[in-house]
Backbone as a chain_set.jsonl record, in Angstrom:
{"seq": "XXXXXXXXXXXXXXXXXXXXXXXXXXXXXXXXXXXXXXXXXXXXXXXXXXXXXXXXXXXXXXXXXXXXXXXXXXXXXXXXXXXXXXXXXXXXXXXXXXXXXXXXXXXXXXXXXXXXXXXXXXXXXXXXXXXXXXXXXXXXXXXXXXXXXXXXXXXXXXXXXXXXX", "coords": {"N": [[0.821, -1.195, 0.0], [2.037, 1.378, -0.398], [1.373, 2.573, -2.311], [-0.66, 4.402, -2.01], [-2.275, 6.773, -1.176], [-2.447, 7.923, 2.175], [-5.777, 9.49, 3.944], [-6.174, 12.415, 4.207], [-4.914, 15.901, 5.632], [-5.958, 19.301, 4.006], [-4.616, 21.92, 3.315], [-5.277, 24.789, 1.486], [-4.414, 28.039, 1.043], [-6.135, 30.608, -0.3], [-5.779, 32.679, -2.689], [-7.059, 35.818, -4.108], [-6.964, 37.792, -6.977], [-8.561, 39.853, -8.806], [-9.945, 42.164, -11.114], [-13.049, 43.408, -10.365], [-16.1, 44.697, -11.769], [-16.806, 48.07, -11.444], [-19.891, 48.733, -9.613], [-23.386, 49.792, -8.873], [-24.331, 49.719, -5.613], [-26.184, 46.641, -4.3], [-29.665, 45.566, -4.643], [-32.677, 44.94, -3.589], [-34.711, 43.084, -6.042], [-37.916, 43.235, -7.396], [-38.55, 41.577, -9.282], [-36.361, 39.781, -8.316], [-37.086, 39.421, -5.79], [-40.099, 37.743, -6.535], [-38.852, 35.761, -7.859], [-37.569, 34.258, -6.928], [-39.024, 32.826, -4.708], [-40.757, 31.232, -6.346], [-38.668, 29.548, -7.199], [-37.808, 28.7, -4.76], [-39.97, 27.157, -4.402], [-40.132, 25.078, -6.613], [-37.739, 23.613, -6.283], [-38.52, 22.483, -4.097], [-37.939, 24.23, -1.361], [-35.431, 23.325, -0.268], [-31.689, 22.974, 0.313], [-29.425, 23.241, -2.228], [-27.129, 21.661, -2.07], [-26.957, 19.887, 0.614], [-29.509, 19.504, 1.039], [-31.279, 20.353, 2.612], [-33.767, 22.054, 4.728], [-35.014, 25.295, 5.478], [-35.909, 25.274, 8.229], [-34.257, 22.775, 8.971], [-31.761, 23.809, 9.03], [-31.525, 25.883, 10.017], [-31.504, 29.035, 9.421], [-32.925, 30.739, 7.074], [-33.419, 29.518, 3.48], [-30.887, 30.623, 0.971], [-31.148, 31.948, -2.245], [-28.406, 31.687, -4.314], [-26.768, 33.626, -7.011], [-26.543, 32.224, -9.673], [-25.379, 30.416, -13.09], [-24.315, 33.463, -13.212], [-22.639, 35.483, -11.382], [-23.958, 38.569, -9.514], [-22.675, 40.785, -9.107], [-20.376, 40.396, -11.276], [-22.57, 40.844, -13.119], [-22.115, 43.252, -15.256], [-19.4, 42.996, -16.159], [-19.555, 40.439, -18.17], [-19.783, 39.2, -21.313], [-22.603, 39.446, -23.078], [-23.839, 38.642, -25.482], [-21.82, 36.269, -26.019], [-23.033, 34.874, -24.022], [-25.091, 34.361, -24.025], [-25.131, 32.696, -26.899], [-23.98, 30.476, -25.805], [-26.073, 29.757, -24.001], [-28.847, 29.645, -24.935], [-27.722, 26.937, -26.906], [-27.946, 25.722, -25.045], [-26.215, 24.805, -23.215], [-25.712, 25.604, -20.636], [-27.981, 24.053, -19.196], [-31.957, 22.934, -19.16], [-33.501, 24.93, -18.163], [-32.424, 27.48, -18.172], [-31.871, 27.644, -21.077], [-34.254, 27.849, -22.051], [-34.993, 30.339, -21.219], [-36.54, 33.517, -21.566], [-34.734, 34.712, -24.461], [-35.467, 36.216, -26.907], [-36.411, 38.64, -25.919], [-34.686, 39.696, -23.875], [-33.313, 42.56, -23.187], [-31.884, 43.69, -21.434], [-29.286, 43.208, -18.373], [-30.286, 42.577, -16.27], [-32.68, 40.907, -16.079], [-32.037, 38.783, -16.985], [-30.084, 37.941, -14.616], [-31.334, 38.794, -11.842], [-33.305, 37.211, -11.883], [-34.596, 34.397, -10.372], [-35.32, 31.955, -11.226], [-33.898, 30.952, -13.495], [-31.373, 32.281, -13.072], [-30.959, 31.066, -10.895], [-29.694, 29.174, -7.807], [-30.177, 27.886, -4.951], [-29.451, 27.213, -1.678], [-28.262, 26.157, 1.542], [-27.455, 28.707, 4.218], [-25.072, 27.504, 5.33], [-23.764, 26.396, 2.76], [-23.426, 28.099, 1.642], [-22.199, 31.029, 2.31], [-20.878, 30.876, 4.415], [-17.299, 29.926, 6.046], [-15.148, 27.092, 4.992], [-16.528, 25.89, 3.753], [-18.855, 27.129, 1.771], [-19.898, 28.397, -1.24], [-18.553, 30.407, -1.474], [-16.488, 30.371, -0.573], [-15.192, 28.206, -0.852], [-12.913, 26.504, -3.463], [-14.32, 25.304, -6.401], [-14.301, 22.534, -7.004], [-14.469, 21.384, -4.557], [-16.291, 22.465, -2.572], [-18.546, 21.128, -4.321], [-18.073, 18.511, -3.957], [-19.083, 18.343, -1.691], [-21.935, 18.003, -1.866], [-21.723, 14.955, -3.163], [-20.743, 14.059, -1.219], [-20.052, 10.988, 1.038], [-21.948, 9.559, 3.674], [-21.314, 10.916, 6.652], [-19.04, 11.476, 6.16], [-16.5, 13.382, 7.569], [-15.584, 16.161, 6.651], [-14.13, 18.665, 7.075], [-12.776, 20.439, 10.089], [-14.68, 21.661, 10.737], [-17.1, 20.819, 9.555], [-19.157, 17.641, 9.525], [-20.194, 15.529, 6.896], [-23.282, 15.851, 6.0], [-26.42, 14.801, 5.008], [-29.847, 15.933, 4.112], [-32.837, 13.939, 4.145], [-35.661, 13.718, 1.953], [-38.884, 13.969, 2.965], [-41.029, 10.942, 2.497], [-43.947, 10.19, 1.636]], "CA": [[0.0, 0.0, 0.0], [3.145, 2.241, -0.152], [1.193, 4.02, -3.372], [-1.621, 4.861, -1.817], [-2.238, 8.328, -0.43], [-3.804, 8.073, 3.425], [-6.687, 10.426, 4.494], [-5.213, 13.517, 5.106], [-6.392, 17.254, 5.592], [-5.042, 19.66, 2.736], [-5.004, 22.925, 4.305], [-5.346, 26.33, 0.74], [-4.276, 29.626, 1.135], [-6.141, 31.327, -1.705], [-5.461, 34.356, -2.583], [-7.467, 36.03, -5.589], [-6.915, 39.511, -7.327], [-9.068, 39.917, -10.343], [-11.347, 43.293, -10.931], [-14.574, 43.502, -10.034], [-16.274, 45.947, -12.53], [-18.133, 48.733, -10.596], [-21.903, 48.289, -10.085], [-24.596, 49.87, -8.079], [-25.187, 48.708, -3.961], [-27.011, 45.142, -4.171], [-30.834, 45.604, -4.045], [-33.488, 42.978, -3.77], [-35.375, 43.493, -6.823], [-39.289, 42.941, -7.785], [-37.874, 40.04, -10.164], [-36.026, 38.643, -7.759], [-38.055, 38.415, -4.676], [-40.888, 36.971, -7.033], [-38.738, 34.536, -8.531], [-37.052, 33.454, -5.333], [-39.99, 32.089, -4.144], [-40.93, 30.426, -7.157], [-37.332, 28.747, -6.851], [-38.088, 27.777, -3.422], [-41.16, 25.885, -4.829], [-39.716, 24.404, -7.651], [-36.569, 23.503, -5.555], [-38.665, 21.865, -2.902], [-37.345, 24.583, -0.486], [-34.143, 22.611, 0.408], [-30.423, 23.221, 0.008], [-28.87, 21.929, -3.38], [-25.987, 20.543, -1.466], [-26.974, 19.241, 1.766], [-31.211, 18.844, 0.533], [-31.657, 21.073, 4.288], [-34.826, 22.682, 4.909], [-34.687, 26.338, 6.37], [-35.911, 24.85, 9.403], [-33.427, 22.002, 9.095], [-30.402, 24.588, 8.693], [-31.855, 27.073, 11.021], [-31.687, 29.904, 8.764], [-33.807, 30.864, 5.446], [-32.577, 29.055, 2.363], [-30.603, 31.665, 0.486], [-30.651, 32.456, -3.506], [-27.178, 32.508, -4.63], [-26.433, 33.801, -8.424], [-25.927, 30.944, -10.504], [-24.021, 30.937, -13.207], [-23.547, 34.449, -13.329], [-22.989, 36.286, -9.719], [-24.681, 39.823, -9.858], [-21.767, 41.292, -9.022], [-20.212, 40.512, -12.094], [-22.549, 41.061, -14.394], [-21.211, 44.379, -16.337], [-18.193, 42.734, -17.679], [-19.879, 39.86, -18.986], [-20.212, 39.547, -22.647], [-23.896, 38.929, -23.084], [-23.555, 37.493, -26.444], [-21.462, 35.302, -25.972], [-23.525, 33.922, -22.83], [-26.719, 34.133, -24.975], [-25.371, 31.935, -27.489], [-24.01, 29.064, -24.838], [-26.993, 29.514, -23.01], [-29.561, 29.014, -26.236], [-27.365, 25.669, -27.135], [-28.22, 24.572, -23.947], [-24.73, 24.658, -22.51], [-26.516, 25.74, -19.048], [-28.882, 23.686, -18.757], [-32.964, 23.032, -19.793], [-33.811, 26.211, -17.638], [-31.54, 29.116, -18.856], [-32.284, 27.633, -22.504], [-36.152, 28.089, -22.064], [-35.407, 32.075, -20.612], [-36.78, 33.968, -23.359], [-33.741, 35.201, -24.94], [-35.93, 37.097, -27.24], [-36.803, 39.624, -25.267], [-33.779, 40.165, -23.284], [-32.276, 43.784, -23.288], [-30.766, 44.316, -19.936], [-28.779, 42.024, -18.204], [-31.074, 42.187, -14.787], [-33.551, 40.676, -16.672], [-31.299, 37.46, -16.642], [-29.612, 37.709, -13.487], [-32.22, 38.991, -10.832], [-34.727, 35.58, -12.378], [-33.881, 33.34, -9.805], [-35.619, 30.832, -12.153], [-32.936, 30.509, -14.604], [-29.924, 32.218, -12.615], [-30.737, 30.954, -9.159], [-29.397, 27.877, -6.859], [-31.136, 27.397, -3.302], [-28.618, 26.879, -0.778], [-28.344, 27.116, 2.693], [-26.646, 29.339, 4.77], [-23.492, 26.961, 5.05], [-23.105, 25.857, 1.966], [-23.611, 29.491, 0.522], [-21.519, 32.124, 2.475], [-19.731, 30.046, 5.213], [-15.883, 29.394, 5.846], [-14.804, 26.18, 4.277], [-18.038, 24.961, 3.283], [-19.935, 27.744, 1.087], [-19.842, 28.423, -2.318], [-18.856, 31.683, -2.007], [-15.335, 30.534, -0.043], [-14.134, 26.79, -1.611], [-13.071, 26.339, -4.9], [-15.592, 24.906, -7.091], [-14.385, 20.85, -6.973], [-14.603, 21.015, -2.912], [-17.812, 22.837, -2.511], [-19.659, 20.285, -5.16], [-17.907, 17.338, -3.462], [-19.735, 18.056, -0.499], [-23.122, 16.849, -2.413], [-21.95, 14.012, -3.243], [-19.43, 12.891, -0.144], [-20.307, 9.741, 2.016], [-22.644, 10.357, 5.174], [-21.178, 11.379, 8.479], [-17.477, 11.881, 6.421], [-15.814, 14.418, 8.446], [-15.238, 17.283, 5.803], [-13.321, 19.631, 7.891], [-12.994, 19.999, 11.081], [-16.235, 22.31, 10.993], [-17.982, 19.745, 8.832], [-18.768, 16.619, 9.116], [-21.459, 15.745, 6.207], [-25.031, 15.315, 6.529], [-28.085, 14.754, 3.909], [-30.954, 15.477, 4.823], [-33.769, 13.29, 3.721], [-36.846, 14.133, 1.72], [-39.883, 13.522, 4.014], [-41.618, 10.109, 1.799], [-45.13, 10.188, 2.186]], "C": [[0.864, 1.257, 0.0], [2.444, 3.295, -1.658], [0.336, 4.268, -3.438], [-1.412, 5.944, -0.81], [-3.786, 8.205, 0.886], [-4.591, 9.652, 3.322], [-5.257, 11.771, 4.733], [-5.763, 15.221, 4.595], [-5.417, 17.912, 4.647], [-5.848, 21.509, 3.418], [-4.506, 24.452, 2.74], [-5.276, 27.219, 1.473], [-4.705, 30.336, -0.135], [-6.328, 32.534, -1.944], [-5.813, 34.749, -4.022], [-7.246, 37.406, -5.89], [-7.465, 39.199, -8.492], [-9.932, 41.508, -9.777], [-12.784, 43.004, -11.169], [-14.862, 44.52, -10.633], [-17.29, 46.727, -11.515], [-19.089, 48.6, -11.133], [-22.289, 49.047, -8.68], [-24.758, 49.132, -6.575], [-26.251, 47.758, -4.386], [-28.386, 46.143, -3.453], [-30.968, 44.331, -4.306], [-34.796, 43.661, -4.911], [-36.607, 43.019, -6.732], [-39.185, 41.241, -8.247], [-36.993, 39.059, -9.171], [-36.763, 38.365, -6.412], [-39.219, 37.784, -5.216], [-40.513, 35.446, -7.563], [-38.016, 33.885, -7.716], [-37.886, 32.822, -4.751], [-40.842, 30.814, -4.937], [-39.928, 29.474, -6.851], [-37.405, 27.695, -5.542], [-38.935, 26.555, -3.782], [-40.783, 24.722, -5.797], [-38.505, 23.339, -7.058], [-37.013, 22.032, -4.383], [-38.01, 22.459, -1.235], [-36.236, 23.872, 0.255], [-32.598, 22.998, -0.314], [-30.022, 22.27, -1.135], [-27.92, 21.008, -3.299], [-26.313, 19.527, -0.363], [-28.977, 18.665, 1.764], [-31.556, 19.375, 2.182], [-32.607, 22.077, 3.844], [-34.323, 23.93, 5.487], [-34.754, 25.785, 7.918], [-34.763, 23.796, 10.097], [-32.06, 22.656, 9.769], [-30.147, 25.868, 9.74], [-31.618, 28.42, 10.93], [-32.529, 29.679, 7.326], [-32.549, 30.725, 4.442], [-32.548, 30.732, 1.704], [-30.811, 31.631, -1.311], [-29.672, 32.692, -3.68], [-27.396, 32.429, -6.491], [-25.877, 32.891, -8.823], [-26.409, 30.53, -12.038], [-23.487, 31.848, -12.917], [-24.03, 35.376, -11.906], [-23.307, 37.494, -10.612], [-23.715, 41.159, -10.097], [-20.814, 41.802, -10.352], [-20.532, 40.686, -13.638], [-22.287, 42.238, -15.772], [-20.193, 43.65, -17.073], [-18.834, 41.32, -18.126], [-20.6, 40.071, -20.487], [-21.352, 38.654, -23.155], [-24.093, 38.435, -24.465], [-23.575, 36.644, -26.54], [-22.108, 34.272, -24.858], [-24.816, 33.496, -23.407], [-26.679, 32.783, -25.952], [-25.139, 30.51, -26.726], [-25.475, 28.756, -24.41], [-28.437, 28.419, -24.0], [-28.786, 27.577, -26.881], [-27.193, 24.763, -26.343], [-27.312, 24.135, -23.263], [-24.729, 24.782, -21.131], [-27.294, 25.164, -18.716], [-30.437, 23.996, -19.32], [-33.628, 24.523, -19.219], [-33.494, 27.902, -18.201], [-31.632, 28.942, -20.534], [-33.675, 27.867, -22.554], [-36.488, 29.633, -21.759], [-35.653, 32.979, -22.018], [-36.212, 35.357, -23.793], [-34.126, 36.422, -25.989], [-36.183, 38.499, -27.249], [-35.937, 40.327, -24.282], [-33.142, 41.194, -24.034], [-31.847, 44.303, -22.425], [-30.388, 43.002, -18.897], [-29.443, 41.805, -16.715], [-32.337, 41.281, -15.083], [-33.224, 39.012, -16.47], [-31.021, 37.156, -15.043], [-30.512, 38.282, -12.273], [-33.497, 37.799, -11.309], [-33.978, 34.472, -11.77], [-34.357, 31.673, -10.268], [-35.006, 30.117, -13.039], [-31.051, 30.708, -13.769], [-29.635, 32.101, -10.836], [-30.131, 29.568, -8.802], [-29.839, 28.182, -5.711], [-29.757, 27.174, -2.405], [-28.763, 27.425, 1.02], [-27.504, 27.853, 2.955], [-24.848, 28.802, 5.107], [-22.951, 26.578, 4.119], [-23.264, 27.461, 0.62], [-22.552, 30.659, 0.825], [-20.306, 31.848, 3.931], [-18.582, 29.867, 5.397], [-15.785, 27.9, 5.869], [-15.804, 25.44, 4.053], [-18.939, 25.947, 2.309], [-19.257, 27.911, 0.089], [-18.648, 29.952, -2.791], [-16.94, 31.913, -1.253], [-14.244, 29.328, -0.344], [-14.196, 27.192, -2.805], [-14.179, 25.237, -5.104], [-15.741, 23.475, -6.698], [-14.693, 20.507, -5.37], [-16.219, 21.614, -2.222], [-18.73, 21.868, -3.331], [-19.467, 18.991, -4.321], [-18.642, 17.027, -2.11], [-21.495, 17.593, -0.822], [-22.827, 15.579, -2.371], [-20.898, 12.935, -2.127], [-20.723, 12.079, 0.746], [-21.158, 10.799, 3.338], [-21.864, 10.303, 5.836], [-19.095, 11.689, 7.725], [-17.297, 13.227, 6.987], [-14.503, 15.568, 7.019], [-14.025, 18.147, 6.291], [-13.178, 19.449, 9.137], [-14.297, 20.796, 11.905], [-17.27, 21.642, 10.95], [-17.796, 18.651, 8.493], [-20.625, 16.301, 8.012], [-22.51, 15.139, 6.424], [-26.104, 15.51, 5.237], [-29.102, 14.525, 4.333], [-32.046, 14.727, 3.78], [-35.186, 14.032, 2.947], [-37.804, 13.569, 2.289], [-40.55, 11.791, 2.677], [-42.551, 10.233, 2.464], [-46.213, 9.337, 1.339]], "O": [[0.311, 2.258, 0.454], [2.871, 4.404, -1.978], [-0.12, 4.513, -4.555], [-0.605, 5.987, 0.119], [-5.014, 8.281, 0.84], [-4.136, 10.666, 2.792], [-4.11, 11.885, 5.165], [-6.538, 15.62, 3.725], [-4.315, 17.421, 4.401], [-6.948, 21.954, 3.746], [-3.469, 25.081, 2.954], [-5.944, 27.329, 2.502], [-3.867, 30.66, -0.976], [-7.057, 33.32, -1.339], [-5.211, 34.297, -4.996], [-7.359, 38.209, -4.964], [-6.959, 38.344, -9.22], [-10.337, 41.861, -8.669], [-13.383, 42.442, -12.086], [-14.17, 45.503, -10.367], [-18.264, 46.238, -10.942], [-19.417, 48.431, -12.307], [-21.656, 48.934, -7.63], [-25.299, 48.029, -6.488], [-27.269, 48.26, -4.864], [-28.415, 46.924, -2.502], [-30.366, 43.351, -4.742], [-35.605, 44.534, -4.595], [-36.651, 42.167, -5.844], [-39.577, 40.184, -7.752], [-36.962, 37.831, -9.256], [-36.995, 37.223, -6.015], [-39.665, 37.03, -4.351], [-41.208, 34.439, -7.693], [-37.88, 32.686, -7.959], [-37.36, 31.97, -4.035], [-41.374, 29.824, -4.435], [-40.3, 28.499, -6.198], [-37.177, 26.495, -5.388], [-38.714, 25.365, -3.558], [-41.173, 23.565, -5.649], [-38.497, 22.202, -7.532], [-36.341, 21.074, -3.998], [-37.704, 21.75, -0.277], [-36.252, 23.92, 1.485], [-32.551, 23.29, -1.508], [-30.148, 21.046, -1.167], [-27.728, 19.989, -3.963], [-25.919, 18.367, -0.483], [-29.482, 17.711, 2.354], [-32.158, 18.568, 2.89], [-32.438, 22.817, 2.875], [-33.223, 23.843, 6.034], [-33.794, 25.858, 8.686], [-34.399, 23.833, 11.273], [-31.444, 22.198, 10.731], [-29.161, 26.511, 10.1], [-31.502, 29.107, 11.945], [-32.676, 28.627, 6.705], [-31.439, 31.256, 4.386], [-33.385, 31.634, 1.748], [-30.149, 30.618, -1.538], [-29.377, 33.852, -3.394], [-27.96, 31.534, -7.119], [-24.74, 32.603, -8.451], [-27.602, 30.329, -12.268], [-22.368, 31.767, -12.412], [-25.124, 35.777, -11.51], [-23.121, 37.616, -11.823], [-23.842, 42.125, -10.85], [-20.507, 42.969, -10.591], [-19.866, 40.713, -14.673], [-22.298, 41.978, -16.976], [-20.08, 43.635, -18.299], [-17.961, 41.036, -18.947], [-21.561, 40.78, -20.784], [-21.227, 37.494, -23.548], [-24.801, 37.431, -24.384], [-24.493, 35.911, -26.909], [-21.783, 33.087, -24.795], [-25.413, 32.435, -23.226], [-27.596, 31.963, -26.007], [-25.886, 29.55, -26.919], [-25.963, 27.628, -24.482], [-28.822, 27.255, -23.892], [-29.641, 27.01, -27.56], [-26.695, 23.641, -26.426], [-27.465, 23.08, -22.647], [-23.906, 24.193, -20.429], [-27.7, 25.573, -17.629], [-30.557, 25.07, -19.91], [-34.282, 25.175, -20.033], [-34.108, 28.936, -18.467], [-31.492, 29.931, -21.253], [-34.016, 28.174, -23.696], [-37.584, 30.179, -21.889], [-35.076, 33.02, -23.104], [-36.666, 36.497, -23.69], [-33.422, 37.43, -26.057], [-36.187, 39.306, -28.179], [-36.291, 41.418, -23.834], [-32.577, 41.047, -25.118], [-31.371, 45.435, -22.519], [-31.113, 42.024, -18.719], [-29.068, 40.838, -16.053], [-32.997, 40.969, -14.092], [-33.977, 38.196, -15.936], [-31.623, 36.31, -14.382], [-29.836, 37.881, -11.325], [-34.612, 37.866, -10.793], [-33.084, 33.793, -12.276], [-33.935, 30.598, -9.843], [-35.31, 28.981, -13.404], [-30.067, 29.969, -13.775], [-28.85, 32.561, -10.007], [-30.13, 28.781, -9.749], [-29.745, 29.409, -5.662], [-28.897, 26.806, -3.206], [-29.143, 28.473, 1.541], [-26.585, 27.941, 2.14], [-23.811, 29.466, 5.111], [-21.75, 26.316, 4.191], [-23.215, 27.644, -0.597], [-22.032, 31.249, -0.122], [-19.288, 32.46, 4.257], [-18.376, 29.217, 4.372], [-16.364, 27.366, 6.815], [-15.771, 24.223, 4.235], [-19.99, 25.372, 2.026], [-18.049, 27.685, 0.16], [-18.179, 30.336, -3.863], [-16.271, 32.946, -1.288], [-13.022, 29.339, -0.199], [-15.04, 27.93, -3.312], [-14.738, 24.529, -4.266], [-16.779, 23.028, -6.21], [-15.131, 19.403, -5.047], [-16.99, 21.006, -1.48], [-19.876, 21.851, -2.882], [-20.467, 18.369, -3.961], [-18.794, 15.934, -1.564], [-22.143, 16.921, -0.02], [-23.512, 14.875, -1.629], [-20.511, 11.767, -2.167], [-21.873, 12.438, 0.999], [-21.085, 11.964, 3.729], [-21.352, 9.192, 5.697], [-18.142, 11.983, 8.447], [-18.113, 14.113, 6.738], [-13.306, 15.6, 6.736], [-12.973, 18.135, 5.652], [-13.413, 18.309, 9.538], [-14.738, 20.678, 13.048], [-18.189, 21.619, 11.769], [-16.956, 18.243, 7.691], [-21.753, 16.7, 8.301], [-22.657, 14.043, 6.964], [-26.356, 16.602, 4.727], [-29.511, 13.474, 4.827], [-31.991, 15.036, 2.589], [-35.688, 14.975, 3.559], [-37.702, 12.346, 2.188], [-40.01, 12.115, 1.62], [-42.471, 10.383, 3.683], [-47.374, 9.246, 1.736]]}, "num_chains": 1, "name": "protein.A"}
């Protein structure tokens, strides 16, 4: 077993510099508190990682921007996201948004129907567990890791169950 790699914790320092294009103070728009709630419904109100109820999680499931955070949408080149999106490169959702009619990019990104994910509070804005603080492959892996593995030493993982009735 000399070429096998034991368990062991792997401790990033990541350090990012990119620009953030200026934008406007974060509201909560019309469009998106309507379609946040839709989301919830559609969603089954539960976390996309951990399947946790607000009540479960003990905060209200959050809306995070998904694909495109809000933050960044000015420098995206809406084009080019139009045509991925229309060949279905995102998914049956963001190909069904009616591209037609899009002329401002809030139009996309405040529709938490097409550019939302559900998450809770830990797996959304959290240290070493949210979306918004792992890289991408360690935040997804926590969907699909083993029950009760011991993630961190914050987290050890849990799925919650859908009620069967």
């Amino acid at each position: 077993m000399s070429d096998v790699t034991e368990v062991h914790q792997e401790k990033e320092t990541l350090s990012v510099e990119v620009n953030i294009p200026g934008h406007a103070p974060r509201t909560t728009t019309a469009l998106f508190a309507r379609t946040r709630k839709i989301l919830l419904e559609r969603e089954g109100a539960r976390c996309f990682i951990c399947n946790a109820t607000a009540e479960q999680s003990g905060h209200p499931l959050e809306a995070h921007h998904h694909p495109i955070e809000r933050s960044l949408a000015e420098m995206i080149d809406w084009d080019r996201f139009k045509q991925d999106a229309q060949a279905g490169y995102w998914g049956p959702n963001i190909q069904a948004f009616d591209w037609a009619s899009f002329t401002d990019w809030t139009q996309f990104v405040d529709d938490m129907t097409v550019n939302g994910m559900l998450v809770c509070r830990t797996h959304h804005t959290a240290k070493d567990s949210g979306i918004h603080t792992l890289p991408f492959p360690l935040w997804v892996a926590q969907k699909y890791a083993k029950e009760g593995y011991a993630f961190s030493d914050l987290e050890t993982i849990h799925h919650y169950d859908v009620d069967v009735k």
